[in-house]
Biopython code that builds the backbone (N, CA, C, O; Angstrom):
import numpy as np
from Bio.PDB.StructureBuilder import StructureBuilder

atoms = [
    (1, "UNK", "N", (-22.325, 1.880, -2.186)),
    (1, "UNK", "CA", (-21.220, 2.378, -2.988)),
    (1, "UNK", "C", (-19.938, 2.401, -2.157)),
    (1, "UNK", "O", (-19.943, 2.779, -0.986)),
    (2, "UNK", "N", (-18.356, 1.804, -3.074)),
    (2, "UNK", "CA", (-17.797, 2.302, -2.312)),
    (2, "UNK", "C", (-16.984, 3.157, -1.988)),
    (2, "UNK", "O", (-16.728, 3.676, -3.074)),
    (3, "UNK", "N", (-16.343, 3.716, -1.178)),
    (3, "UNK", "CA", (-15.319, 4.945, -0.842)),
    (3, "UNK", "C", (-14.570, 5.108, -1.495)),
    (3, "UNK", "O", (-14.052, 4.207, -2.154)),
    (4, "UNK", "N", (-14.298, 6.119, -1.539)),
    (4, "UNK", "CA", (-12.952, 6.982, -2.259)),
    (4, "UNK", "C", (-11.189, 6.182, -1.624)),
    (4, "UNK", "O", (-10.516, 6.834, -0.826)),
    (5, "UNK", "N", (-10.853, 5.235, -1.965)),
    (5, "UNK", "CA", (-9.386, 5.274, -1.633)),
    (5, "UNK", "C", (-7.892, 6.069, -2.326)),
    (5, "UNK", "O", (-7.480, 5.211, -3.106)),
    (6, "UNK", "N", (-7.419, 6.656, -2.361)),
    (6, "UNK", "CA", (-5.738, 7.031, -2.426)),
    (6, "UNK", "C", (-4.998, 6.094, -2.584)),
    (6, "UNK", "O", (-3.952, 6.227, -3.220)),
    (7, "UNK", "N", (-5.323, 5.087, -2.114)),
    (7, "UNK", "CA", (-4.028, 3.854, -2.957)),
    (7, "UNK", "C", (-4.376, 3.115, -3.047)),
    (7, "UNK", "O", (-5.148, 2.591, -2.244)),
    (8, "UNK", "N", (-3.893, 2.540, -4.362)),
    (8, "UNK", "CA", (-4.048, 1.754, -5.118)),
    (8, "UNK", "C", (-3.371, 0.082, -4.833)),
    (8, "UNK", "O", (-2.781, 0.232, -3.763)),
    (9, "UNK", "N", (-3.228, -1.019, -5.153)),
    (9, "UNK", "CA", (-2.976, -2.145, -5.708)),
    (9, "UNK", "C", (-1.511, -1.977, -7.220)),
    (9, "UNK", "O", (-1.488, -1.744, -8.429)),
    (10, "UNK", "N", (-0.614, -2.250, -6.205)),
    (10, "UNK", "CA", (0.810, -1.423, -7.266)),
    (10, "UNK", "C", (0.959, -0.848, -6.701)),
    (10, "UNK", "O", (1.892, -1.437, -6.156)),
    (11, "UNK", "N", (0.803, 0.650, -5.792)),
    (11, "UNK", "CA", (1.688, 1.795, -5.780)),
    (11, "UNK", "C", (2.588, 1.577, -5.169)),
    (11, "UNK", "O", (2.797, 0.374, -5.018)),
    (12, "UNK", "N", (3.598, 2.547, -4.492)),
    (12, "UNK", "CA", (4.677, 2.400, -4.043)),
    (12, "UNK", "C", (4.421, 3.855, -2.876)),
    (12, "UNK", "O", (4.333, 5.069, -3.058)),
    (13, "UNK", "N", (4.374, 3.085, -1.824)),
    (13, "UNK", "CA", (4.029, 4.045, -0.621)),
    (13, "UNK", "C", (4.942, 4.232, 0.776)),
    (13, "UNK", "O", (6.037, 3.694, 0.612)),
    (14, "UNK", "N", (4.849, 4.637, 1.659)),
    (14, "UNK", "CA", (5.765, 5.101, 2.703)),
    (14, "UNK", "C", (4.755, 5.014, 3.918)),
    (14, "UNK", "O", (3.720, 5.646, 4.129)),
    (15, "UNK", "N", (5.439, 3.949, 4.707)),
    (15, "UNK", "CA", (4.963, 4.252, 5.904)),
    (15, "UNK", "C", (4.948, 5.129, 7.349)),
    (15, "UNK", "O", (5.719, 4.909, 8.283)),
    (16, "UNK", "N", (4.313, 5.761, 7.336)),
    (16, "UNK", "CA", (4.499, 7.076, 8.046)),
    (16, "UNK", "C", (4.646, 7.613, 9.882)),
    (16, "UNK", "O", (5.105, 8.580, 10.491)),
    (17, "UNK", "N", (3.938, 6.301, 10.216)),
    (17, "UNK", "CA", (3.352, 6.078, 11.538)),
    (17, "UNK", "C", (3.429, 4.325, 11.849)),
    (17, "UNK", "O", (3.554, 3.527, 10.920)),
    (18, "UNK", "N", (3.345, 3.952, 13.112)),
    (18, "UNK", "CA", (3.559, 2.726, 13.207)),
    (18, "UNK", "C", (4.766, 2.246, 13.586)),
    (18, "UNK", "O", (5.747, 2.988, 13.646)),
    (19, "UNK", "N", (4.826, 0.719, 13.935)),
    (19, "UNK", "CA", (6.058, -0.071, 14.627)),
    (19, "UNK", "C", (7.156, 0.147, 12.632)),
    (19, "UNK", "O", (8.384, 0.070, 12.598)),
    (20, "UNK", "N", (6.297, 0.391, 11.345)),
    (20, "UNK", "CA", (7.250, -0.340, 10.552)),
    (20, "UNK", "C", (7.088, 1.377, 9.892)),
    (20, "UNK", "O", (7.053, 1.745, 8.718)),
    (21, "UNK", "N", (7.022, 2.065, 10.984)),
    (21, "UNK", "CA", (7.486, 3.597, 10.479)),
    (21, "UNK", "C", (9.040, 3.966, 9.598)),
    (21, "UNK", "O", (10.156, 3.718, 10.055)),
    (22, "UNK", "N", (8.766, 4.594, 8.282)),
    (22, "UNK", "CA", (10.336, 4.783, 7.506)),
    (22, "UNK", "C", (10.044, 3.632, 6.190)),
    (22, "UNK", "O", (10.505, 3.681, 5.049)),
    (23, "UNK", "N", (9.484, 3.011, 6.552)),
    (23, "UNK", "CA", (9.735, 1.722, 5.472)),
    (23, "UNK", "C", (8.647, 1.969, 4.482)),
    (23, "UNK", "O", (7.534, 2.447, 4.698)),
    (24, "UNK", "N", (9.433, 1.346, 2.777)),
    (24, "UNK", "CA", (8.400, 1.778, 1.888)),
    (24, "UNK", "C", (8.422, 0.535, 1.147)),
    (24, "UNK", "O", (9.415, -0.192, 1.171)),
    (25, "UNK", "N", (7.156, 0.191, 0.352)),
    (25, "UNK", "CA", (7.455, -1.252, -0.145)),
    (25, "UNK", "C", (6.125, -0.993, -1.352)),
    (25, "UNK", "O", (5.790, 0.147, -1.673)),
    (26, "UNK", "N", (5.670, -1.851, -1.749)),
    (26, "UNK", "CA", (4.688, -2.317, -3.118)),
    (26, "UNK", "C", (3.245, -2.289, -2.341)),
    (26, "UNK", "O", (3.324, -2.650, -1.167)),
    (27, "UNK", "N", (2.174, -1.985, -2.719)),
    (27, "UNK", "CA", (1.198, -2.425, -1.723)),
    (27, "UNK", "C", (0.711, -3.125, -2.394)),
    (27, "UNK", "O", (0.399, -2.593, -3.460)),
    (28, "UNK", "N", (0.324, -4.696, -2.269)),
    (28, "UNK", "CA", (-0.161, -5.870, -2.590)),
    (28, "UNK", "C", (-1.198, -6.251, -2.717)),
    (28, "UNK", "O", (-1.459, -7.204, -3.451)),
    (29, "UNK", "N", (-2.201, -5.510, -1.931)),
    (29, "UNK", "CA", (-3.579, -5.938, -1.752)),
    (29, "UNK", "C", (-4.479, -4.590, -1.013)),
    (29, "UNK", "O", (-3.849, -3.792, -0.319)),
    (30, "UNK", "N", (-5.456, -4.475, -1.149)),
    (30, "UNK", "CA", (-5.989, -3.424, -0.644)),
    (30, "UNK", "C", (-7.312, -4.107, -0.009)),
    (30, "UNK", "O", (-7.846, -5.019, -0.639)),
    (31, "UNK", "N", (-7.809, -3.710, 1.139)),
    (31, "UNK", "CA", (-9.035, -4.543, 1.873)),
    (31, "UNK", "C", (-9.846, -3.084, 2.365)),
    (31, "UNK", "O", (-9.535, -2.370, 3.318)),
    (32, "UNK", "N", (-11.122, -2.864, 1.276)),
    (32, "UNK", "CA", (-11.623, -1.304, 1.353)),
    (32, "UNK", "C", (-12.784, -1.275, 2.661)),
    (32, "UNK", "O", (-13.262, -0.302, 3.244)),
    (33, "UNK", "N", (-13.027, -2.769, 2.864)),
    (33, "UNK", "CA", (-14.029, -2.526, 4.006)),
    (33, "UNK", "C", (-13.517, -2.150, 5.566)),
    (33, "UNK", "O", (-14.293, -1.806, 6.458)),
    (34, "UNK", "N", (-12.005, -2.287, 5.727)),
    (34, "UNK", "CA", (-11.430, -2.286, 6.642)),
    (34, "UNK", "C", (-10.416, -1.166, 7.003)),
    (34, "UNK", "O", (-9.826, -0.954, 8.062)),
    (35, "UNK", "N", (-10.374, -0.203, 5.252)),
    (35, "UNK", "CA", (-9.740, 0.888, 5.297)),
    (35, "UNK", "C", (-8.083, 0.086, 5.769)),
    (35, "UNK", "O", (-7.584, 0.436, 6.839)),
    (36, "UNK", "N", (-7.439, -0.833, 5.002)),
    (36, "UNK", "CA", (-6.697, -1.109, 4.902)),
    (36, "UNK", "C", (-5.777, -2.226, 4.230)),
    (36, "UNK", "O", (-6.273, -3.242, 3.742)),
    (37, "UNK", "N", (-4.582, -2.007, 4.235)),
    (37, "UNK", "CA", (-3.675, -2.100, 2.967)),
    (37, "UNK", "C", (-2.868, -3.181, 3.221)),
    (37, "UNK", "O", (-2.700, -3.315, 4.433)),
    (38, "UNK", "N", (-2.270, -4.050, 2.520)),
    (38, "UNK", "CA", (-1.165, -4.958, 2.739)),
    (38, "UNK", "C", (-0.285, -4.382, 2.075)),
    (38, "UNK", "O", (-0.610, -3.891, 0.994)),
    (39, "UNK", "N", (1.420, -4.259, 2.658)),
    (39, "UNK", "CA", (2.210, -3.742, 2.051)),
    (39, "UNK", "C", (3.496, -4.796, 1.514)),
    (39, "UNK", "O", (3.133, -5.875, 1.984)),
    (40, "UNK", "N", (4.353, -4.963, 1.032)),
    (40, "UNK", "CA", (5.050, -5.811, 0.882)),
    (40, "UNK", "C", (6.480, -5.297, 1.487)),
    (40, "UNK", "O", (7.235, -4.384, 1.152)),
    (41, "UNK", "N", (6.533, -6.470, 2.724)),
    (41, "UNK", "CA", (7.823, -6.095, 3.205)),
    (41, "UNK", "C", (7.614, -5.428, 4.611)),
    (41, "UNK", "O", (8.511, -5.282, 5.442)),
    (42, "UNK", "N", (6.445, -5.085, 4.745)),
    (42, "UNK", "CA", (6.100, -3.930, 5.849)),
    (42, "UNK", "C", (4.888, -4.825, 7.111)),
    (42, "UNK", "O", (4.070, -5.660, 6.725)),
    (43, "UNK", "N", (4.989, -4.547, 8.092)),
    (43, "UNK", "CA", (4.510, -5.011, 9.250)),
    (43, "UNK", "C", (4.019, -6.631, 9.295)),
    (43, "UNK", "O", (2.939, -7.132, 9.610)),
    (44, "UNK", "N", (5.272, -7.215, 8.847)),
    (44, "UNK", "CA", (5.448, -8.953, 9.170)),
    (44, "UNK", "C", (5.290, -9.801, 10.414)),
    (44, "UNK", "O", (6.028, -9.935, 11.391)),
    (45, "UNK", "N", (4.351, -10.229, 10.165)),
    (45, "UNK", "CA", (4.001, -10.840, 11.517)),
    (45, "UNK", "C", (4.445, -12.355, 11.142)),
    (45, "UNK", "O", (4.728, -12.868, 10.060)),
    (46, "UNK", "N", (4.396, -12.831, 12.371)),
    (46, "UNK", "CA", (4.490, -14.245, 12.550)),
    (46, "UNK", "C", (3.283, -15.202, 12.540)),
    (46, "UNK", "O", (2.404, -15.074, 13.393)),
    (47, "UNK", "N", (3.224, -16.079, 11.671)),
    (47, "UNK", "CA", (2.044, -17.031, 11.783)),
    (47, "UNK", "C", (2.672, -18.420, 11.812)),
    (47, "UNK", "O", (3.448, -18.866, 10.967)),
    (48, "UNK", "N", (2.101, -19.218, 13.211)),
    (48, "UNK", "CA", (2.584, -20.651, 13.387)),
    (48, "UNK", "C", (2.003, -21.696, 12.522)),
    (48, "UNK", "O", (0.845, -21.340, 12.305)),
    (49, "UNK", "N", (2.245, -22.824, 11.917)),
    (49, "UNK", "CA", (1.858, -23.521, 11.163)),
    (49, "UNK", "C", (1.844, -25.106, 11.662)),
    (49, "UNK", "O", (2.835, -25.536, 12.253)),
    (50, "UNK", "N", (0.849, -25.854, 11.445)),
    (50, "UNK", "CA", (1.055, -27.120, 11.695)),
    (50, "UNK", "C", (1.422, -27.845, 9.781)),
    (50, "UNK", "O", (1.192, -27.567, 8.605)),
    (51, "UNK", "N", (1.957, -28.643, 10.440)),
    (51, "UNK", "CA", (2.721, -29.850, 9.161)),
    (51, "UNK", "C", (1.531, -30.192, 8.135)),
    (51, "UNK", "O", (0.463, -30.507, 8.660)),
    (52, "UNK", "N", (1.588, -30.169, 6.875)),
    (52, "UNK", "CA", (0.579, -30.650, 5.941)),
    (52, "UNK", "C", (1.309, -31.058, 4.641)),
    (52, "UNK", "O", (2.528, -31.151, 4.498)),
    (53, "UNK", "N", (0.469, -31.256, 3.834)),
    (53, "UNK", "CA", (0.866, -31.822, 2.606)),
    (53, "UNK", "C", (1.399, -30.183, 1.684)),
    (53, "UNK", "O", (1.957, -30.255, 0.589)),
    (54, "UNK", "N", (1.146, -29.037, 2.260)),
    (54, "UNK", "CA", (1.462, -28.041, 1.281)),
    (54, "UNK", "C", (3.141, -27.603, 1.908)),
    (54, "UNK", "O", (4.125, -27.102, 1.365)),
    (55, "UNK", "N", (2.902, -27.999, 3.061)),
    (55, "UNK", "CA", (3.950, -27.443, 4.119)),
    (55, "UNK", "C", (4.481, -28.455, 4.785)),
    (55, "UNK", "O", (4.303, -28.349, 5.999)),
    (56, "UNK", "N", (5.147, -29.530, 4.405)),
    (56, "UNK", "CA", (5.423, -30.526, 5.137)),
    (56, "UNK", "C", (6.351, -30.245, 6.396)),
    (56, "UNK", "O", (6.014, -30.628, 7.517)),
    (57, "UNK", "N", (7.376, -29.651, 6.192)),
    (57, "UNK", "CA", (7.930, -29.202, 7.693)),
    (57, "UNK", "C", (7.039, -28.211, 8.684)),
    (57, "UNK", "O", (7.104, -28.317, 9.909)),
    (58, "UNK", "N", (6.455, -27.534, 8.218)),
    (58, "UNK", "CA", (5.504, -26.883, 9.714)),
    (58, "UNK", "C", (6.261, -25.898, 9.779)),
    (58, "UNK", "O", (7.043, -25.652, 8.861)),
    (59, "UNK", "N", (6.158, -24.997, 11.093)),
    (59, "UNK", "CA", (6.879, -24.010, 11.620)),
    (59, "UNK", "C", (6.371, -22.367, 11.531)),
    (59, "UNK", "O", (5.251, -21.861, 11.461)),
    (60, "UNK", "N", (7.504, -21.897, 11.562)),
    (60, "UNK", "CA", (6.929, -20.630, 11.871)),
    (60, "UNK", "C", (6.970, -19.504, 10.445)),
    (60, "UNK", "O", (8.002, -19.226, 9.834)),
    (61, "UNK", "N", (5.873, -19.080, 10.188)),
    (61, "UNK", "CA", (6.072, -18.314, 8.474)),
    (61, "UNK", "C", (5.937, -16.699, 8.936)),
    (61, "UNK", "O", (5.235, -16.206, 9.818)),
    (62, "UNK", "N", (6.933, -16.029, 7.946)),
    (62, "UNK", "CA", (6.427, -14.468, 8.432)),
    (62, "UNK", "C", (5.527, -14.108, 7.012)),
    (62, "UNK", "O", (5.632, -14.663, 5.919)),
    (63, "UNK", "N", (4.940, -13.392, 7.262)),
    (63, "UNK", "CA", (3.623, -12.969, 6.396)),
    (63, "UNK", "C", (3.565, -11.482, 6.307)),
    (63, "UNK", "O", (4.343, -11.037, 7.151)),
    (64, "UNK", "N", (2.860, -10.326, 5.517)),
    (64, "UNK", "CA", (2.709, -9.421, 5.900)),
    (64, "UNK", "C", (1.114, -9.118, 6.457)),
    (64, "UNK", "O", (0.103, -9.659, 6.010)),
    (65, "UNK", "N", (1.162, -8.250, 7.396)),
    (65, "UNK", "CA", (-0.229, -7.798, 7.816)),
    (65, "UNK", "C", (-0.822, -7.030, 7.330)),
    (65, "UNK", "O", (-0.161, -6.558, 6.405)),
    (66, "UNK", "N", (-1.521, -6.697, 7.391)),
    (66, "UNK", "CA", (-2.940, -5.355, 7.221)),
    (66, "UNK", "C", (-2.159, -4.026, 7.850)),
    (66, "UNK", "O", (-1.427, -4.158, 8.831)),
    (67, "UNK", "N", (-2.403, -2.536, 7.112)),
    (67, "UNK", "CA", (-1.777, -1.776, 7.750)),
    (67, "UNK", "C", (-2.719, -0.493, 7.273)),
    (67, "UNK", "O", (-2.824, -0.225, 6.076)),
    (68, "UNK", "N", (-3.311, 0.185, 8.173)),
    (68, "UNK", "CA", (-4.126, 1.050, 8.102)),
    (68, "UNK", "C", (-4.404, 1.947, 6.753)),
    (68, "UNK", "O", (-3.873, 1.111, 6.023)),
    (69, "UNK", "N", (-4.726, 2.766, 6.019)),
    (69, "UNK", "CA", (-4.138, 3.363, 5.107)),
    (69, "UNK", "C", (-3.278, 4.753, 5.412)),
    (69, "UNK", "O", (-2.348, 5.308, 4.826)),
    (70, "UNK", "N", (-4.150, 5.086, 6.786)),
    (70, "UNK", "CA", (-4.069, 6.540, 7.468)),
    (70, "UNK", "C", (-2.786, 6.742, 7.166)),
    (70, "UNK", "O", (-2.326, 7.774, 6.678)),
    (71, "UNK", "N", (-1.959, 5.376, 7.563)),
    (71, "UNK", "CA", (-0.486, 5.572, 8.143)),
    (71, "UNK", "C", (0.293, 4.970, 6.875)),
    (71, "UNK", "O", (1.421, 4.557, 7.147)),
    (72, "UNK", "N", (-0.024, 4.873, 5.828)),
    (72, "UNK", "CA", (0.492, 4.986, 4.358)),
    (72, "UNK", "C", (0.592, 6.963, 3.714)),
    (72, "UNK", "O", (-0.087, 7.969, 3.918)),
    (73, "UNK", "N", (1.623, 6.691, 3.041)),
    (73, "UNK", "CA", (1.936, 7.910, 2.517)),
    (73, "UNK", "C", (2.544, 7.688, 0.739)),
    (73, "UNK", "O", (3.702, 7.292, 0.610)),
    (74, "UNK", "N", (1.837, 7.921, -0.334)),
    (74, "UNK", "CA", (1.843, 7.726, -1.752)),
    (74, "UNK", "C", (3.441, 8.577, -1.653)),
    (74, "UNK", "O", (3.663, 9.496, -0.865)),
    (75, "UNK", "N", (4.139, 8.187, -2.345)),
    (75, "UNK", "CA", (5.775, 8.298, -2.932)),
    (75, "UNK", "C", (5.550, 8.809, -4.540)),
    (75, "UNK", "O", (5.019, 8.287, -5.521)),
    (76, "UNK", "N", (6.232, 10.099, -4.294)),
    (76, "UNK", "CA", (6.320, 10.750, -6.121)),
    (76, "UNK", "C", (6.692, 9.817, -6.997)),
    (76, "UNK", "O", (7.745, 9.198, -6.845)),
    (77, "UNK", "N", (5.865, 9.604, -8.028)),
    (77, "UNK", "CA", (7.271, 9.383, -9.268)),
    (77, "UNK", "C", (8.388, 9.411, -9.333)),
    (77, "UNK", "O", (9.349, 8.660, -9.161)),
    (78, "UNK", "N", (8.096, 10.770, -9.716)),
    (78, "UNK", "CA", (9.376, 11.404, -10.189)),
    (78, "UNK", "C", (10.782, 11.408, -9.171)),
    (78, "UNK", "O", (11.880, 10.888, -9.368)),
    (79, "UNK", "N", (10.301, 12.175, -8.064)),
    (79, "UNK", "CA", (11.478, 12.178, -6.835)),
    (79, "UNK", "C", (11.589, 11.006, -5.947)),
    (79, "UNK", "O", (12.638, 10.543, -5.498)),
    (80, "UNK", "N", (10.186, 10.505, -5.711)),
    (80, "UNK", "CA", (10.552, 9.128, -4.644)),
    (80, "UNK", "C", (10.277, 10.198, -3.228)),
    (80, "UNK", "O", (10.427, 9.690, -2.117)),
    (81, "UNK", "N", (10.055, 11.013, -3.284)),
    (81, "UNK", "CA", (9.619, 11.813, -1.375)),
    (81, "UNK", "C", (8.065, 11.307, -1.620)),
    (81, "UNK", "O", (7.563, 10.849, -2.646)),
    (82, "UNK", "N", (7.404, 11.577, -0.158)),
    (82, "UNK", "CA", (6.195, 11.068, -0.069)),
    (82, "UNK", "C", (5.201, 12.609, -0.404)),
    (82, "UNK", "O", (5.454, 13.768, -0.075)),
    (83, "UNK", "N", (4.106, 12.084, -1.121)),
    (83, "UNK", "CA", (3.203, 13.380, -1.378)),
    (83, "UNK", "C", (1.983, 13.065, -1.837)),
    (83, "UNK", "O", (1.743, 12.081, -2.537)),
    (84, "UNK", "N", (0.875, 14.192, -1.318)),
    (84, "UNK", "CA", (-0.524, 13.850, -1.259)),
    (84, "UNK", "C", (-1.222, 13.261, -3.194)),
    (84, "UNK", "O", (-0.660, 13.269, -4.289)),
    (85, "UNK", "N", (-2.140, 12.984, -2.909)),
    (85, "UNK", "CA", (-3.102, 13.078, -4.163)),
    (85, "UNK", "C", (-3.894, 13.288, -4.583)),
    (85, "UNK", "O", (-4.854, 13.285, -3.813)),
    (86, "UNK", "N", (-4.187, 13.605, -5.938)),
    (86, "UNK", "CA", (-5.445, 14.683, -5.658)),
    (86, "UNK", "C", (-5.715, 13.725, -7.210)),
    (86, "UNK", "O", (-5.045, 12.793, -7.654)),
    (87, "UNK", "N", (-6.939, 14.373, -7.765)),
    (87, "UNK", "CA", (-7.714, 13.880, -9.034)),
    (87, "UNK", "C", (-7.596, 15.046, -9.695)),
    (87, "UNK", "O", (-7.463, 16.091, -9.058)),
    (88, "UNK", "N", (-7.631, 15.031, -11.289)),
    (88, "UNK", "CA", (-8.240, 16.354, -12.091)),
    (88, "UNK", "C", (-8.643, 15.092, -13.146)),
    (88, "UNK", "O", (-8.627, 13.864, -13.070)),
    (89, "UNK", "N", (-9.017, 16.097, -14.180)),
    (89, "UNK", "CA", (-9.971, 15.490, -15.593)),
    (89, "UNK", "C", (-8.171, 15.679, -16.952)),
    (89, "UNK", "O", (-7.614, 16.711, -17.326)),
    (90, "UNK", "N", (-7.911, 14.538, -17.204)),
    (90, "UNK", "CA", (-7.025, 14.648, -18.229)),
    (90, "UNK", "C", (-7.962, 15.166, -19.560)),
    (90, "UNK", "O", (-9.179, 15.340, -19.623)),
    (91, "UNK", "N", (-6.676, 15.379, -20.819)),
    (91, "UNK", "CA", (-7.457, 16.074, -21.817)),
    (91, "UNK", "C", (-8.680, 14.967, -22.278)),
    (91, "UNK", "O", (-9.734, 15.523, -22.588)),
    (92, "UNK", "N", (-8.679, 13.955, -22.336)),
    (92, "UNK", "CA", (-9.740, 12.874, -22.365)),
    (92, "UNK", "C", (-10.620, 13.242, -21.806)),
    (92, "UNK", "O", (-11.646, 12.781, -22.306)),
    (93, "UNK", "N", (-10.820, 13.907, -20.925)),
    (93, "UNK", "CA", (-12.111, 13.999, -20.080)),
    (93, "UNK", "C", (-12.555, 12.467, -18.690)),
    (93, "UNK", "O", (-13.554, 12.224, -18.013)),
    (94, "UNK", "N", (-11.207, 11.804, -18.847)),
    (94, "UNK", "CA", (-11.362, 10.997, -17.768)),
    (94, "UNK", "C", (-10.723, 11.353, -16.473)),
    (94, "UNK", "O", (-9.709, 12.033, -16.628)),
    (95, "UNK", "N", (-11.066, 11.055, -15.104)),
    (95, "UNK", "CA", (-10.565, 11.174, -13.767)),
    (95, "UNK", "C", (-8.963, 10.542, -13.815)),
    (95, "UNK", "O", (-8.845, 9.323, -13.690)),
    (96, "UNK", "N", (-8.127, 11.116, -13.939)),
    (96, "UNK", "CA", (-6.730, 10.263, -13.219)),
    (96, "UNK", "C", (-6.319, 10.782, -12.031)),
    (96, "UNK", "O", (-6.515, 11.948, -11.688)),
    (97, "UNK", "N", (-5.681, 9.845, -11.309)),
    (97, "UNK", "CA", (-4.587, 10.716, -9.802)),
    (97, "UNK", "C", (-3.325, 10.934, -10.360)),
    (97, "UNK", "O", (-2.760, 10.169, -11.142)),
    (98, "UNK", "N", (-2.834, 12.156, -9.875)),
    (98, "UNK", "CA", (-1.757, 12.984, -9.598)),
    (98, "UNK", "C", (-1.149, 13.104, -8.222)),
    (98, "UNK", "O", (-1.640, 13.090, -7.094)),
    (99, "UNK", "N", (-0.050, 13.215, -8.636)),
    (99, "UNK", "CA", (0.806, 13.572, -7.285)),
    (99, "UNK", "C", (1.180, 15.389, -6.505)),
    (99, "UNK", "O", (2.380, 15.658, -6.557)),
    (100, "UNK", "N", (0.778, 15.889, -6.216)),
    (100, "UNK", "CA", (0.568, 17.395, -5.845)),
    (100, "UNK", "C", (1.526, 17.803, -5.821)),
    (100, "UNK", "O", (1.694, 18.928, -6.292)),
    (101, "UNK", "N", (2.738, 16.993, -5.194)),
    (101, "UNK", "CA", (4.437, 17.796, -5.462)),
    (101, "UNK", "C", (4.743, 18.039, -6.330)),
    (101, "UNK", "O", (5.235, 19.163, -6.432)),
    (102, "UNK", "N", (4.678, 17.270, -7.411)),
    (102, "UNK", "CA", (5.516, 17.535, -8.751)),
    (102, "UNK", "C", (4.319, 17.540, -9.857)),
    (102, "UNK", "O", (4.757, 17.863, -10.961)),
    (103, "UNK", "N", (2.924, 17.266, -9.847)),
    (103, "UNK", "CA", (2.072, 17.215, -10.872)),
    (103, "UNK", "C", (2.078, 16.386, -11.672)),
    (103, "UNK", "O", (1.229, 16.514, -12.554)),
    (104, "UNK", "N", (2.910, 15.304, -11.741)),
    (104, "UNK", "CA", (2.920, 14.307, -12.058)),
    (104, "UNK", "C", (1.867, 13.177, -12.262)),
    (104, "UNK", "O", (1.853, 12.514, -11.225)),
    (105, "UNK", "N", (0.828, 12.598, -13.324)),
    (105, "UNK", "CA", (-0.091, 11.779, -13.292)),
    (105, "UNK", "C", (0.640, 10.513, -12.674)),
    (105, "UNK", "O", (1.870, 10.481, -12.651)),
    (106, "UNK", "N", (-0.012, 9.628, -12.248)),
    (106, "UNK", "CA", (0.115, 8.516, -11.277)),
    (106, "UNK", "C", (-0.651, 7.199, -11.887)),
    (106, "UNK", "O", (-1.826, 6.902, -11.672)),
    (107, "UNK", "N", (0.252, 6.506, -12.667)),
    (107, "UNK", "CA", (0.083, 5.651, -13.253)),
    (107, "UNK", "C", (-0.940, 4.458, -12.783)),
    (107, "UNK", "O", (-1.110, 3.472, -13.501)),
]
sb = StructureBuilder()
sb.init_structure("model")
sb.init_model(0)
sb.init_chain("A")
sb.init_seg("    ")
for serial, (resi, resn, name, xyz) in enumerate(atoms, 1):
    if name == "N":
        sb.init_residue(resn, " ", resi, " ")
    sb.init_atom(name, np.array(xyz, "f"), 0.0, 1.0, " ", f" {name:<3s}", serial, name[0])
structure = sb.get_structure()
C-alpha cells in the first residue's frame, strides 16, 4: 500500500529549505517511491545533450529536478501564505484536504 502524501499533482507549494528556498511554483509530477516532487520552475538543473533528430542543435537544456517533499510547503487558497494540511469527512461523507489556516477545502 501506498503512503499518505500532502501534495498533490497541481498544487501550488513553497519551497521552504534548499538552494531554491523562497520560490513557489505548480508541482508537476509527484514520484511517491522516492518521497519526492517535481516543481515547476524550482531546482533546474542542467542536462547536456548530444544532437538528434528530436534536438538537432544539441546543447545544454535546463530541466527541473526532483525536490524532496519535506522541503515543500502547501500555499492557502485563499491568502497564498504557506500552511499545513490536514483531512476531515465533508458533508458527503468523503475524505477531502483542507488547509488549517483558513479552513479552506483544497481543491
Amino acid at each position: 500500500m501506498q503512503k499518505k502524501m500532502n501534495i498533490k499533482k497541481g498544487d501550488t507549494v513553497l519551497v521552504i529549505a534548499g538552494n531554491s528556498k523562497g520560490q513557489q511554483g505548480r508541482v508537476l509530477e509527484v514520484i511517491r517511491k522516492k518521497d519526492r516532487a517535481i516543481v515547476e520552475g524550482v531546482n533546474m538543473l542542467s542536462k547536456h545533450t548530444k544532437a538528434d533528430k528530436n534536438a538537432p542543435q544539441g546543447g545544454i537544456i535546463k530541466k527541473e529536478g526532483p525536490i524532496h517533499v519535506s522541503n515543500l510547503m502547501h500555499l492557502d487558497p485563499t491568502s497564498g501564505k504557506p500552511t499545513r494540511i490536514g483531512r476531515r469527512l465533508d458533508d458527503k461523507g468523503k475524505l477531502v484536504r483542507y488547509a488549517k489556516k483558513s479552513g479552506e477545502e483544497i481543491k
